[in-house]
N, C-alpha and C positions, 0 to 999 in steps of 0.2 A: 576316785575308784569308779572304774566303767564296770556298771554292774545293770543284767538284764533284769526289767519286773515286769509283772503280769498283776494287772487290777483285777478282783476276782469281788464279785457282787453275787446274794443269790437274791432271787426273784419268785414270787409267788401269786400270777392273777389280780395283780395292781398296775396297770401299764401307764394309769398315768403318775403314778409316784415314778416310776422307770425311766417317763419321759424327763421331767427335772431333774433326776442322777443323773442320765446321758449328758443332757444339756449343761450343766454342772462341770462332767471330766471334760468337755471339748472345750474348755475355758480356761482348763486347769494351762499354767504358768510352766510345768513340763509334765510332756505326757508319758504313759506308761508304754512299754514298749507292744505292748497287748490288752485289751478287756475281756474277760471272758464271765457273760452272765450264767449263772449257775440257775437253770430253771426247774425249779419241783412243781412239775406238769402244768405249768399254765395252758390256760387256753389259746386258742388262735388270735384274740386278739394283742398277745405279747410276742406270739413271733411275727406277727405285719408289721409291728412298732421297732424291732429291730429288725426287721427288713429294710425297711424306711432309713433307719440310723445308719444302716452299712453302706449302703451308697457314698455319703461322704462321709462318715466317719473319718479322725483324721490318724489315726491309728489299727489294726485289726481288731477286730469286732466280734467274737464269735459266742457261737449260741451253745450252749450243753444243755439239751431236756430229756429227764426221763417220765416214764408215765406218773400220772397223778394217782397212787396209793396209801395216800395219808402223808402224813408230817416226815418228812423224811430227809429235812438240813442236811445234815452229816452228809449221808448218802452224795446229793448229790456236789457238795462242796469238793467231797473226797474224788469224785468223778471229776470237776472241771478242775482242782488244784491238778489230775496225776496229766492234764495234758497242757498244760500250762508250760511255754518256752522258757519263760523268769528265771533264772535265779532267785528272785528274792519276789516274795507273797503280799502285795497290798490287798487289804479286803476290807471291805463296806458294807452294808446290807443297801437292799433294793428300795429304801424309804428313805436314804441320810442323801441328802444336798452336800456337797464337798465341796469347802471354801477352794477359795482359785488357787492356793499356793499349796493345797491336801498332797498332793503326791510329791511336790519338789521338798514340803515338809517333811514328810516321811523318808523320801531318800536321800538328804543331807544329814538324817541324823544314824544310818545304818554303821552298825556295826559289826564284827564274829562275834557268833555266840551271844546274840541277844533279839531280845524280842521288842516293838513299839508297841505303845499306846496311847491314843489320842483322846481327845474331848468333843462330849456331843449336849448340843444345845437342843433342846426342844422343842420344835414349833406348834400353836397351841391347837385345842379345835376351832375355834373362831376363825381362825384366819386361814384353814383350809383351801377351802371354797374359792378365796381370792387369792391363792397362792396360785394355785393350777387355774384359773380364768387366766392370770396375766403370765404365767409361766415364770414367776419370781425364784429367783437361783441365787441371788447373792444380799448380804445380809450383812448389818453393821449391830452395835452392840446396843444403840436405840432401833431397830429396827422394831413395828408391833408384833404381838401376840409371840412374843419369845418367853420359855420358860428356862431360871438356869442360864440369865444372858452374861455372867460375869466366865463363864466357861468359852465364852465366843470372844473375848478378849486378844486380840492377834498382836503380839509384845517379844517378838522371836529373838531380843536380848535376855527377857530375864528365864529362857527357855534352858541357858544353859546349866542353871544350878543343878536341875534334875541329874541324876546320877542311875546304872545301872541298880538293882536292887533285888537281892538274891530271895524274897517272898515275893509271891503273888500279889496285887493289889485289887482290893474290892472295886477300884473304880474301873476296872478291865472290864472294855465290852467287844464284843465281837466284829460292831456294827463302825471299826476305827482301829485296827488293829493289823501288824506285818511281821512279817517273819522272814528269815531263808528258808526256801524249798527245802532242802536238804534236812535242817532243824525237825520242820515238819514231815517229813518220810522218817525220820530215825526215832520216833514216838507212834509210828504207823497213822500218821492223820488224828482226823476224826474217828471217835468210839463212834460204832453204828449200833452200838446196844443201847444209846439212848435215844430216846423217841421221843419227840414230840418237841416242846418250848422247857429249855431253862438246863442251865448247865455243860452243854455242850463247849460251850470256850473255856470255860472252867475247868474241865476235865483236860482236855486239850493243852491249857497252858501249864498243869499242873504236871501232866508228863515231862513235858519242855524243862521245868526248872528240875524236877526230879534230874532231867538229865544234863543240869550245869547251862541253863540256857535261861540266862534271867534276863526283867524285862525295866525299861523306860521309858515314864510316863513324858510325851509330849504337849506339857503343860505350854499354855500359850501361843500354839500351835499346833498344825493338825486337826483341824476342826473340822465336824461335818455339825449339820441340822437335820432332825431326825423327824420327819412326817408323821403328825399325829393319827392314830389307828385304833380301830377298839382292839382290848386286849387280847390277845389269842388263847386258846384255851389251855390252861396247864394240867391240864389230866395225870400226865407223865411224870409231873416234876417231881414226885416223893421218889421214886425208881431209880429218875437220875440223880436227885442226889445222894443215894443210897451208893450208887456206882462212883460218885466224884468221893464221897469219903472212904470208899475199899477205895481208890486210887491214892489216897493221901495216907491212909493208915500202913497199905502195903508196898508205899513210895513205887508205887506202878511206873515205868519208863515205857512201856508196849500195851498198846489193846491189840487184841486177838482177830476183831472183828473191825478193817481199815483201811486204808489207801492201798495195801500192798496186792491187793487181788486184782486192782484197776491198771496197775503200774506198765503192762506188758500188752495192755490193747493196743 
């Protein structure tokens, strides 16, 4: 199946987590046919650092920022997903390290009408500091300061029991997760009525399956490591989840508020 994808990461005023991501996909074992970083208003110092990466990037590179007005994910995911050439949606967040084989993982297991998801390991605070001194990118399942290191497990035979699966599953995270383009236009994106941390992929894949679009876990494969960070603030979260259960209660397929406004820039 020749099929086109676009790696979509968002990014927020951590450039050097950024720089490990980068250095991570230019490893990967096949690459995406594009990356596009989705920036919610970082500073100047994150577009010198992709200025830097584009030069030899071995793929296209490109940048989407909009102003810094608060927490605004959705927003600008919804922005870099409607200019995205792909067909089909690899995304990450701008802190996961992506084992070398993250994107050939992902698209050997694509199918219609279904969603992936992957496993993420977590690297701990101690070993921060010496992460990004030595720029460490790649990781075995002794590797130190791993948190959660049996999820880093790389065993892409017993990957194949997993099966499509018409619920949601709690272990879905945002931060390891693909779709086709299309799946996600036809659920209008991201909700931008929610603001802030927490829910947002929730809501999101919960349209998806409402609309016949179920997903599979890429148990033992697929793996990103996720840069530890203090936690970000959830202010928001009782709203959106308020908004994720009227989407479950009212089997929602469409937000109102979406990709579709961005689609014809």
């Amino acid at each position: 199946m020749n099929i086109s994808t676009t790696l979509v990461l968002p990014t927020y005023n951590w450039p050097q987590a950024l720089e490990l991501v980068l250095l991570s996909i230019k490893k990967q074992t096949k690459l995406p046919d594009e990356v596009i970083i989705a920036d919610d208003g970082s500073k100047k110092e994150t577009q010198f650092l992709i200025e830097k990466f584009q030069n030899n990037f071995p793929t296209p590179l490109k940048h989407v920022w909009h102003e810094d007005t608060g927490s605004k994910k959705e927003v600008i995911l919804n922005k870099a997903i409607a200019k995205a050439k792909g067909d089909y949606i690899i995304q990450i967040d701008g802190d996961c390290i992506v084992h070398k084989r993250f994107v050939e993982d992902h698209i050997s297991a694509i199918e219609k009408n279904m969603y992936l998801f992957g496993s993420r390991v977590n690297i701990k605070e101690h070993v921060v500091s010496d992460i990004f001194k030595n720029k460490k990118i790649e990781f075995s399942f002794f590797s130190k300061g791993l948190k959660k290191r049996p999820r880093g497990l790389y065993i892409p035979f017993l990957a194949k029991r997993y099966k499509p699966q018409p619920m949601m599953s709690k272990k879905l995270r945002g931060c390891n997760l693909s779709y086709w383009k299309k799946d996600f236009i036809a659920v209008n994106g991201y909700n931008e009525d929610l603001i802030g941390w927490g829910r947002d992929d929730t809501e999101l894949i919960l349209r998806m399956v409402h609309n016949k679009v179920y997903g599979k876990r890429l148990k033992f494969r697929g793996i990103v490591y996720h840069i530890w960070h203090k936690v970000a603030s959830r202010d928001g979260l009782n709203e959106n989840h308020k908004i994720a259960m009227e989407t479950i209660r009212k089997k929602r397929v469409w937000c109102n508020n979406g990709i579709d406004k961005y689609l014809n820039d």
